[in-house]
C-alpha positions in Angstrom: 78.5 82.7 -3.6 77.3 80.8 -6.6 80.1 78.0 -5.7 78.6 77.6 -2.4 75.3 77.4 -3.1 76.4 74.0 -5.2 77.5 72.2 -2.5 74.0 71.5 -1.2 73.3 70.0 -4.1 76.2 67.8 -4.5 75.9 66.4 -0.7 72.1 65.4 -2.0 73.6 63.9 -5.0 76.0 62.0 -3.4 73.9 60.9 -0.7 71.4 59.4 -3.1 74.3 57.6 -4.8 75.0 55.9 -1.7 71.5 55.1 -0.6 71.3 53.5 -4.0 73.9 51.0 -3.7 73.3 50.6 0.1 70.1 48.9 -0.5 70.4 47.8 -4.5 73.8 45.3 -3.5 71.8 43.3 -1.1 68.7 43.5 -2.9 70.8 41.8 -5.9 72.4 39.5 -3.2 69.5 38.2 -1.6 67.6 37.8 -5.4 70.7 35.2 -6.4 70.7 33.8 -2.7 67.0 33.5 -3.0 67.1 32.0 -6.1 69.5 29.5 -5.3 67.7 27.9 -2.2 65.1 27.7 -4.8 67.1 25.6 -6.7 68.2 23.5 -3.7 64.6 23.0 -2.5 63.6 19.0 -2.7 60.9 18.3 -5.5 57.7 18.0 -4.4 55.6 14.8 -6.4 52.2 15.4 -5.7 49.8 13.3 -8.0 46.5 12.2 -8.5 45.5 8.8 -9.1 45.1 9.0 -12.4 48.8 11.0 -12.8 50.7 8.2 -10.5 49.0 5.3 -12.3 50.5 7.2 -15.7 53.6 8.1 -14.0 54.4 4.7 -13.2 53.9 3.0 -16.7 56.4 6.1 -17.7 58.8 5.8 -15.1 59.0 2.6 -13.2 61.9 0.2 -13.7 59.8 -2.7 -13.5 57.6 -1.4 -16.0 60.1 -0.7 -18.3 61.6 -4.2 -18.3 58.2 -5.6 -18.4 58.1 -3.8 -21.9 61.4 -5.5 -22.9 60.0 -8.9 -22.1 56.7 -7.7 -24.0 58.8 -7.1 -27.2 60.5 -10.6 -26.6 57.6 -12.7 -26.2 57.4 -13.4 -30.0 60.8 -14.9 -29.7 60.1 -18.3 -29.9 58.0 -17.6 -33.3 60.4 -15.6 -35.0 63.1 -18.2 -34.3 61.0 -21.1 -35.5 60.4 -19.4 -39.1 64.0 -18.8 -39.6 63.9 -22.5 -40.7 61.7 -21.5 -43.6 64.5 -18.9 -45.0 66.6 -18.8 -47.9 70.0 -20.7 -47.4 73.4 -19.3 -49.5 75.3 -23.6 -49.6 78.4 -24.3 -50.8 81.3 -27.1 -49.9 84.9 -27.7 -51.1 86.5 -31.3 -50.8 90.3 -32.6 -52.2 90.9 -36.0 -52.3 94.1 -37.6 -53.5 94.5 -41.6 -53.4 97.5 -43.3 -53.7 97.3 -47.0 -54.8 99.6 -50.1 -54.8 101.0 -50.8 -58.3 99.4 -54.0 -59.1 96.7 -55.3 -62.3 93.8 -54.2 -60.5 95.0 -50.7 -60.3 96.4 -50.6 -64.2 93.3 -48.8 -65.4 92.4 -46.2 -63.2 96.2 -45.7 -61.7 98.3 -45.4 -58.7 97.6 -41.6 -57.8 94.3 -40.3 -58.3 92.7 -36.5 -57.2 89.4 -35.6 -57.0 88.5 -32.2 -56.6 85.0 -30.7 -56.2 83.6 -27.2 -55.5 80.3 -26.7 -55.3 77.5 -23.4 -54.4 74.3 -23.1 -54.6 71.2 -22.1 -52.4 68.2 -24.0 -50.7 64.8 -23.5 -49.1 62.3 -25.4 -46.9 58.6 -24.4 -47.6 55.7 -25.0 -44.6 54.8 -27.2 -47.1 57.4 -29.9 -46.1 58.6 -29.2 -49.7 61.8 -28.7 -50.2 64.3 -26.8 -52.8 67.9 -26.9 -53.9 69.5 -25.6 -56.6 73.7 -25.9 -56.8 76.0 -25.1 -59.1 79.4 -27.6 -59.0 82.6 -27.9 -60.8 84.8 -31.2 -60.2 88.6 -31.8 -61.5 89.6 -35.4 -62.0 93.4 -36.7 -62.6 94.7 -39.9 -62.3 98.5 -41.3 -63.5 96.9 -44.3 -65.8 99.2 -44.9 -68.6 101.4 -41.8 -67.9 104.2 -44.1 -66.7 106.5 -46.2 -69.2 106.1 -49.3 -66.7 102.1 -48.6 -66.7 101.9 -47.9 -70.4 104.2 -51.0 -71.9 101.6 -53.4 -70.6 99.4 -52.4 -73.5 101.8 -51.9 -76.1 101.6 -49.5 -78.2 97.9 -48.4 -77.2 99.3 -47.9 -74.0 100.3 -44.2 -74.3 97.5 -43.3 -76.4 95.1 -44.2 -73.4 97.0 -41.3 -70.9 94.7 -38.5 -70.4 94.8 -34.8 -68.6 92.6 -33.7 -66.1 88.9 -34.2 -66.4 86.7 -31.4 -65.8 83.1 -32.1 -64.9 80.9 -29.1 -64.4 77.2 -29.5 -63.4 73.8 -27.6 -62.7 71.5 -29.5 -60.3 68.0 -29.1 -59.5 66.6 -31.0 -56.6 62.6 -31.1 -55.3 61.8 -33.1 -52.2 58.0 -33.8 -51.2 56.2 -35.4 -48.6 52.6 -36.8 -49.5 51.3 -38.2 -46.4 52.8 -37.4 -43.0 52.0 -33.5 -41.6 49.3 -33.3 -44.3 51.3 -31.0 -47.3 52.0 -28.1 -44.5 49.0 -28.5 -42.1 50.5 -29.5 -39.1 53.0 -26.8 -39.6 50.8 -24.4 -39.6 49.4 -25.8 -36.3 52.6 -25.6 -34.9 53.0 -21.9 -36.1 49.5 -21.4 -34.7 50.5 -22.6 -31.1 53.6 -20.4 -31.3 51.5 -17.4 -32.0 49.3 -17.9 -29.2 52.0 -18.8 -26.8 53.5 -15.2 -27.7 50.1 -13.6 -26.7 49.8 -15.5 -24.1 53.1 -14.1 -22.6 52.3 -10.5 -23.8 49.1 -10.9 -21.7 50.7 -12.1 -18.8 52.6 -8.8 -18.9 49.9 -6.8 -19.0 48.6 -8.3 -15.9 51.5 -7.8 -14.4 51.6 -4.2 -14.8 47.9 -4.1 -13.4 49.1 -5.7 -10.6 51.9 -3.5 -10.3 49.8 -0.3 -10.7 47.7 -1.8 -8.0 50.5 -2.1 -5.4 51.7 1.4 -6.4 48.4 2.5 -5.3 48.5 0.5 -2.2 51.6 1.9 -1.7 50.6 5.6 -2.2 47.7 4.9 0.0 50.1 3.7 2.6 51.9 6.7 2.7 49.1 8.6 3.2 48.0 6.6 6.2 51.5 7.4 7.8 51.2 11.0 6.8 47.7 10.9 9.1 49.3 8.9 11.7 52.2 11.9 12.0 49.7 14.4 11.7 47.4 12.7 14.6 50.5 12.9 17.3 51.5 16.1 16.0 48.7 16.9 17.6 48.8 14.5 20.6 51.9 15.6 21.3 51.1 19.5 20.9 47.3 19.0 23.4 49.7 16.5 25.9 52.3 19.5 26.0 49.4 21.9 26.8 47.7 19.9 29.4 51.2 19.3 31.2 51.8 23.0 31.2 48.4 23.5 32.3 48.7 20.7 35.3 52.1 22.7 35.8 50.1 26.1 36.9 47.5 24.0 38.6 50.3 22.8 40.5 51.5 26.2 41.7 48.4 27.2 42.7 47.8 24.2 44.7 45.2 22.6 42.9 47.3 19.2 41.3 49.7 17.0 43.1 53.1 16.9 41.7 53.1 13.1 40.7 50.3 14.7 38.3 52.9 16.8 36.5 55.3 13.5 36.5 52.6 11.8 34.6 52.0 14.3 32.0 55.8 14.7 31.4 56.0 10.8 31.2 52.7 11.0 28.8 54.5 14.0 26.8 57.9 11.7 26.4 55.7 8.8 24.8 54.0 11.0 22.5 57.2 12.5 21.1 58.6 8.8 20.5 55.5 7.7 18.9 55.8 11.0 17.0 59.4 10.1 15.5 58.4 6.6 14.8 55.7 7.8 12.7 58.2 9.8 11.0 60.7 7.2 10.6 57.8 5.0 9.1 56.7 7.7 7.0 59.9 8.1 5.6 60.5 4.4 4.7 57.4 4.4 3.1 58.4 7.2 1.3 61.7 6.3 -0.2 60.0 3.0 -0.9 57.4 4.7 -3.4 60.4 7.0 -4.7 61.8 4.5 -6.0 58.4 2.7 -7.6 58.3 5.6 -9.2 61.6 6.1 -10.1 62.1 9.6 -9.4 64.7 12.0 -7.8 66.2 10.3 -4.9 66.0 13.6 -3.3 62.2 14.5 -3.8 59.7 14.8 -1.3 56.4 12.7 -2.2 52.8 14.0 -1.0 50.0 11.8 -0.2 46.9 11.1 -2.5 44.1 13.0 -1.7 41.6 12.2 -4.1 40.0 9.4 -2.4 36.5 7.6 -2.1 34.7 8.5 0.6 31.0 6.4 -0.9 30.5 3.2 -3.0 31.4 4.3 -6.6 28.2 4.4 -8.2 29.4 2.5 -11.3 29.8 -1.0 -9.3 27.4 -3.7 -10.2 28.6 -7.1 -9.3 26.6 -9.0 -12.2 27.3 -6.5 -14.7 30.7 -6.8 -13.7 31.1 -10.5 -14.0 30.1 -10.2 -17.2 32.5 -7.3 -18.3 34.8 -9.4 -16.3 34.3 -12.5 -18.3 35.7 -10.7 -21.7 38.1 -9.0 -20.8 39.9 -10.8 -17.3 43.1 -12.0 -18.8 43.6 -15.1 -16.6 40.5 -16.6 -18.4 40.9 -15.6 -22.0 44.6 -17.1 -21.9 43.1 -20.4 -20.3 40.6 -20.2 -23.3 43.8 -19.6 -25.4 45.4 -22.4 -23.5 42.4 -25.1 -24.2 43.0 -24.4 -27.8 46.6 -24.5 -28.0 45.9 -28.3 -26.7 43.6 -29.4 -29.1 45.8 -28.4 -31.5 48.9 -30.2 -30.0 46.6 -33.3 -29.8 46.8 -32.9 -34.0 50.0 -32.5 -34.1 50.9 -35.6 -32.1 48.3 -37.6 -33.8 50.3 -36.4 -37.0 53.1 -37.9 -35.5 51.5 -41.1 -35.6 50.4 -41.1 -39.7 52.9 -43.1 -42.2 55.5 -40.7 -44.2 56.1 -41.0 -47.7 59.1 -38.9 -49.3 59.4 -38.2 -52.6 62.8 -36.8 -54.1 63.7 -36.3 -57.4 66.6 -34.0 -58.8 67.7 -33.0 -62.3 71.5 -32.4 -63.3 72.7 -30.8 -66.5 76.1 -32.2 -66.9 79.4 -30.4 -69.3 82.8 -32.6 -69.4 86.3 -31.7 -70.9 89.8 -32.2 -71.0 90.6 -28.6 -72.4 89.8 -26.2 -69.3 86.4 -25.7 -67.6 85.1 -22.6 -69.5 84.2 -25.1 -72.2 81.5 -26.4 -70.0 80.3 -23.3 -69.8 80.3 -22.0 -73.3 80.6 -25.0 -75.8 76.9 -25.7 -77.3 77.9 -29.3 -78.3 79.2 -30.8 -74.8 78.3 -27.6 -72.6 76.0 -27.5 -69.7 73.3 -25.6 -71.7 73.2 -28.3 -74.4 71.6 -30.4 -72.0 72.4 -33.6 -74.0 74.0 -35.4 -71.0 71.6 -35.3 -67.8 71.6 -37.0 -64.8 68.0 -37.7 -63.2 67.3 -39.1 -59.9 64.0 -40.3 -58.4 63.4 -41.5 -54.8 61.1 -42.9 -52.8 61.5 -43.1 -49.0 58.6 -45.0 -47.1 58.3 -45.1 -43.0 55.9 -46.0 -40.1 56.0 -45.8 -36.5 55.0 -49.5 -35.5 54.2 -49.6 -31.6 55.7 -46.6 -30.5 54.7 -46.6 -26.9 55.6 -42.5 -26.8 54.0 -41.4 -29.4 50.7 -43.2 -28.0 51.7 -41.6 -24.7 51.6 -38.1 -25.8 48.1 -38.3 -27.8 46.8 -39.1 -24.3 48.7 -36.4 -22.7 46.7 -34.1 -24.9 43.5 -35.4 -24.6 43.9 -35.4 -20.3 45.1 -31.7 -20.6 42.3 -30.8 -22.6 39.9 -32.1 -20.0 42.0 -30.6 -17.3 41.8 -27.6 -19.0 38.0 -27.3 -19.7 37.5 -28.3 -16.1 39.8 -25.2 -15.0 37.6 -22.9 -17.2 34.5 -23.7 -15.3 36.5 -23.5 -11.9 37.4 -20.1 -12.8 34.6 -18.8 -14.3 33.0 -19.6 -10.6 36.2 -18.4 -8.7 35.9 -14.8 -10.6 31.9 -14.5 -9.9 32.9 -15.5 -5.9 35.4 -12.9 -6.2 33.5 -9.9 -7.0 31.2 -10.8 -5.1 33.7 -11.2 -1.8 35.0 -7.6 -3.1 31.5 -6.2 -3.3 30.6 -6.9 0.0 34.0 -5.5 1.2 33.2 -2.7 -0.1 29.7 -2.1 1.1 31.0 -2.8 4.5 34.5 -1.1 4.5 31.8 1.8 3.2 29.8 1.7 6.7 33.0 1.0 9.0 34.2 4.4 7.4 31.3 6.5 8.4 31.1 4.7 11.8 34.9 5.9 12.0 33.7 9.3 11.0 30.9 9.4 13.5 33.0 7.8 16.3 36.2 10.4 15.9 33.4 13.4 15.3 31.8 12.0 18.9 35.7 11.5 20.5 36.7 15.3 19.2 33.3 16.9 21.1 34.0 14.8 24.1 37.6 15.9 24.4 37.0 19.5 23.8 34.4 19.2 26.3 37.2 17.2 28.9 39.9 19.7 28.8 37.7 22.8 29.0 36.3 21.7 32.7 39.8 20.3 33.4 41.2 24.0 33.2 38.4 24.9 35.2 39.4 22.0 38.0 36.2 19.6 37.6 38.2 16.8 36.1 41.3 15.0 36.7 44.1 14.8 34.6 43.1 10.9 33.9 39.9 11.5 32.6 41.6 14.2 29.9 44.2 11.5 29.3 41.8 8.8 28.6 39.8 11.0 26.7 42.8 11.9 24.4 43.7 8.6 23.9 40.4 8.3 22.4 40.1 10.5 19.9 43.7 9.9 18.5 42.5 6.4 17.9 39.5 7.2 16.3 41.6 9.3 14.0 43.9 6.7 13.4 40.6 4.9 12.4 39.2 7.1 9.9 42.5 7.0 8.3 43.1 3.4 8.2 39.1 3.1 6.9 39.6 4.7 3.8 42.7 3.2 3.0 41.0 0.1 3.6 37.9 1.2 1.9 39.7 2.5 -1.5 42.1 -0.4 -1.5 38.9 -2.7 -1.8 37.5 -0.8 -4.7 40.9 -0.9 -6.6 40.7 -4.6 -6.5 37.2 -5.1 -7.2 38.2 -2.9 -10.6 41.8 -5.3 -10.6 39.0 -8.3 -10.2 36.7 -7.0 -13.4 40.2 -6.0 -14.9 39.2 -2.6 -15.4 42.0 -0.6 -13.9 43.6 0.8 -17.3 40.5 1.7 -18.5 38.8 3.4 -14.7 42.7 5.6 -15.2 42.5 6.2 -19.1 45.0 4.3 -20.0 45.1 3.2 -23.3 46.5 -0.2 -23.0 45.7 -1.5 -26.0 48.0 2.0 -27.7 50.9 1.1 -25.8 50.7 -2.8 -27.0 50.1 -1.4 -30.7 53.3 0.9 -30.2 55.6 -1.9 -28.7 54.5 -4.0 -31.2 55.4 -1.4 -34.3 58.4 -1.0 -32.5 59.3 -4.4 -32.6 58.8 -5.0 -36.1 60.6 -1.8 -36.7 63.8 -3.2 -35.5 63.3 -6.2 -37.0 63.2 -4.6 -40.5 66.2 -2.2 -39.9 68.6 -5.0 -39.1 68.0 -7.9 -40.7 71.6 -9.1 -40.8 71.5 -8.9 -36.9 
């Protein structure tokens, strides 16, 4: 008995057991398959403005490149100061002569070598002074006397006068100076000065072309959102037309619509579904276009911008603005930078026109032997450090351009490009404050076509419901609804296509006033600082590169 009454218990046990892993194994299942459609879903990019106009100074390709050539535009600089660096010299020459034996050759021989070696170092200041200091060591033998023929023609003084090889060792120190022409290092500072400026010229450029960029990103964005109404607006066209063709479809049953009524809502029904796909298609395009602007997975999925202006941003002021716009529009300050990059060129070619006098003098410690050349080195009596036997140079080099036609021509190249330039200045200046002004008023009035679009699609909406309620109830005909649809998916195409419009023109008033990093807090001036630090950076860990 007490077996038996177990049994009970163990079909319960067992029962649970199974009940257990019935439902725990597909729970586990459909947690991993779960998990992995998870990880197969697309990523979704959904930003704000401020977020894409940060995720595309991150991100972009263009961007990225655009900081390369930032780095770079200091090239031309950097290359032109390399003349100014320390040179390492030095030169080997062997010469050996062979002469005709004749009287004319009985003193200094039939075969002679010269050998010289010679090192040293050199450097050319901005002061258009220049530096050399080598270090040389020159063997001399010649077969004078050392033949019996050679030697008999003298007698018995004849052999005495045969020598070994000479050994002339020397320490030279040479200074170069010019006194009148490029003003002891002036005009070489000009030209270092132009250089510099060219460089932020470029690095300026660069950041308007980002701007730019970040302004067609926008556009871009804002595009995609117009295609994402336009699919949304004959999703529901295409939804109402298949209702009102099902609708006609009963009313045709019942006697109350022709047949050719039901043809032309199935005709109606077919357009919408291929303006529907074109929409998509569109939409699509746009969207791998701005995937790749943004340099994300191919195989994301990009939302539309929402946060859009609706009103005139209260922060607009046209003459405030043309005088933010003034400081800080980059098309103006590097014409500014430009004007005086050419008054300096115009003293740099009337430089070019003064009279140059070079000075040069040099200084040479001389040590000669026949024994070996350490005595050069280390005898006080005929050594290089007695400095009893000197050489010393001084010259004078005097020139002066007489009636040269080009270098005339380029003074009043520079003087016409200043004038050209000033003249652009005030052109621009006016073009900037007819700008803003243009932008304003596009504004203002994209600001009342946008709530006229609101108004007209609120009116088109009331009318339509209206329409197709008293068309299910048979008072109008199916080409009244029809019209009436066609209506109101206009005026939503409208609304959508208004703020675009609208927004785009308040993103380039700000590109206008140049004030598109700062409206987006970006710190353009941080980035600059950090390529810049970067540059120098590189610079300083490979110097030999």
């Amino acid at each position: 008995m007490p077996r038996l009454s177990v049994i009970p218990l163990l079909r319960k046990f067992y029962l649970r057991l199974l009940l257990v892993g019935a439902f725990s194994m597909p729970s586990v299942s459909f947690a991993q398959d779960f998990e992995s459609s998870l990880q197969n879903q697309p990523r979704i990019v959904k930003l704000t403005l401020r977020e894409a106009v940060n995720f595309v100074l991150d991100n972009n390709i263009t961007v990225k490149n655009a900081k390369m050539d930032f780095v770079k535009a200091d090239t031309a600089e950097l290359k032109n100061l390399s003349q100014y660096a320390w040179t390492l010299v030095g030169s080997f020459s062997k010469t050996k002569t062979t002469l005709p034996s004749n009287n004319n050759n009985v003193l200094s021989g039939q075969k002679i070598s010269n050998d010289r070696i010679a090192m040293g170092f050199q450097k050319q200041f901005q002061t258009q002074t220049f530096f050399s200091m080598e270090l040389s060591h020159t063997r001399f033998d010649s077969n004078a006397f050392e033949t019996a023929a050679a030697a008999a023609r003298l007698g018995a003084v004849g052999p005495l006068l045969a020598a070994p090889p000479q050994y002339t060792d020397a320490l030279t120190v040479t200074l170069a100076q010019e006194f009148l022409k490029y003003s002891f290092g002036a005009t070489e500072k000009d030209r270092q000065k132009v250089l510099k400026q060219n460089a932020v010229i470029r690095r300026d450029e660069l950041v308007d072309i980002l701007s730019q960029l970040v302004v067609k990103t926008l556009v871009d964005y804002w595009t995609l959102s117009v295609y994402d109404s336009q699919v949304a607006t004959f999703e529901k066209l295409e939804k109402n037309t298949r209702n009102i063709r099902d609708l006609t479809i009963r009313k045709r049953n019942l006697g109350l619509s022709e047949s050719f009524e039901v043809n032309q809502w199935t005709s109606a029904l077919t357009q919408t579904e291929n303006s529907l796909e074109r929409a998509r298609l569109a939409r699509s395009e746009s969207e791998r276009n701005l995937i790749r602007i943004l340099n994300v997975d191919p195989s994301s999925k990009v939302a539309g911008i929402t946060d859009l202006h609706e009103k005139v941003p209260t922060d607009i002021n046209p003459e405030r603005d043309y005088k933010y716009a003034l400081d800080h529009r980059i098309d103006l300050r590097n014409l500014a930078r430009q004007r005086e990059i050419a008054e300096v060129e115009l003293r740099i070619k009337q430089a070019e026109d003064m009279p140059s006098l070079r000075v040069t003098g040099s200084y040479s410690t001389r040590g000669q032997t026949f024994l070996n050349p350490m005595q050069n080195y280390v005898n006080p009596e005929t050594g290089m450090m007695s400095f009893r036997y000197p050489e010393k140079t001084l010259g004078i080099a005097l020139s002066y351009p007489l009636f040269d036609i080009g270098i005339k021509t380029d003074i009043r190249d520079a003087k016409l490009k200043m004038d050209t330039l000033i003249k652009q200045e005030v052109d621009l200046k006016a073009q900037i404050k007819e700008e803003l002004e243009n932008r304003y008023n596009s504004i203002v009035a994209g600001a009342e076509l946008l709530e006229t679009a609101n108004r007209r699609r609120d009116e088109a909406e009331k009318f339509y419901q209206g329409v197709q309620l008293r068309f299910s109830q048979g008072r109008f005909t199916a080409v009244v609804v029809k019209s009436a649809l066609d209506g109101l998916i206009q005026a939503e195409l409208q609304v959508a296509q208004a703020r675009i419009n609208f927004n785009i023109d308040i993103v380039r008033y700000d590109l206008a006033r140049n004030y598109i990093f700062e409206k987006f807090g970006v710190n353009i001036k941080q980035i600059v600082d950090e390529l810049s630090k970067t540059d120098l950076e590189s610079v300083v860990s490979q110097p030999g590169k």
